[in-house]
N, C-alpha and C positions, 0 to 999 in steps of 0.2 A: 560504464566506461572502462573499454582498458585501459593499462599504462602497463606497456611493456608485453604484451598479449596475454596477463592476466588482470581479469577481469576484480575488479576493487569491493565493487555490491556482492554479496555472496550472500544475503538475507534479509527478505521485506516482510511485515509483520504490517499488516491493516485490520486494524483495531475498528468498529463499530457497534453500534447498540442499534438490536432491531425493531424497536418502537418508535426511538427519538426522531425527530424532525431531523435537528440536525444532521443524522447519517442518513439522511433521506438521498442524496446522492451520492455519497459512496456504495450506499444499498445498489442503485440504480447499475454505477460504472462494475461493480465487482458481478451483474446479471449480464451486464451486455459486453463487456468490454475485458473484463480480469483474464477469464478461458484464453484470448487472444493474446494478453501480454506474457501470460506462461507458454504458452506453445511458441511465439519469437525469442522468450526467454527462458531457455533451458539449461543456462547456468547460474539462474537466479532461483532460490527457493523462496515460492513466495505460500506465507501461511496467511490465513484469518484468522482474525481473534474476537469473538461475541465478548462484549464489555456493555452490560448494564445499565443506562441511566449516566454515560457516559460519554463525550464528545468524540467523535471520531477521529484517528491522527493514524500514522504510519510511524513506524519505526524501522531506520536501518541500519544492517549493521557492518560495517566494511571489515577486509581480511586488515587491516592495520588496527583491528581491536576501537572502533571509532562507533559509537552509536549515532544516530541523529533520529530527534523528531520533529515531525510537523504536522502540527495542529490541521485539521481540516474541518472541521465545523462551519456551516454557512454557507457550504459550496454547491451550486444548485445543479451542478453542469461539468461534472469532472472530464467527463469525455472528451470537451473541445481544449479540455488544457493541454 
């Protein structure tokens, strides 16, 4: 979202672990789905991060110095969200 015609998100960090169940659909969304929200968003840097035996979550981080996370574990179907 902008405010003001700059854009606020200026960095996504999608954290998963590639055995666990749980990031069994984030594994899924970041094969079919990731490619596409980087190429609509091209002033967003969006990284992955392989984490271990670890629940999958996002982290963001806004130009007002504001991090946020959320937890994703459990999500079967990230695509339709």
């Amino acid at each position: 979202m902008a405010l003001r015609g700059v854009w606020q998100l200026h960095k996504l960090i999608v954290s998963y672990c590639d055995w666990g169940g749980s990031s069994r659909g984030i594994r899924a969304f970041m094969e079919s789905q990731l490619p596409v929200f980087k190429e609509k968003n091209p002033q967003l840097e969006v990284v992955t991060e392989l984490i271990r035996g670890q629940h999958p979550h996002l982290k963001g981080f806004y130009i007002s110095l504001t991090t946020l996370r959320a937890m994703l574990y459990g999500i079967l179907n990230i695509g339709a969200v």
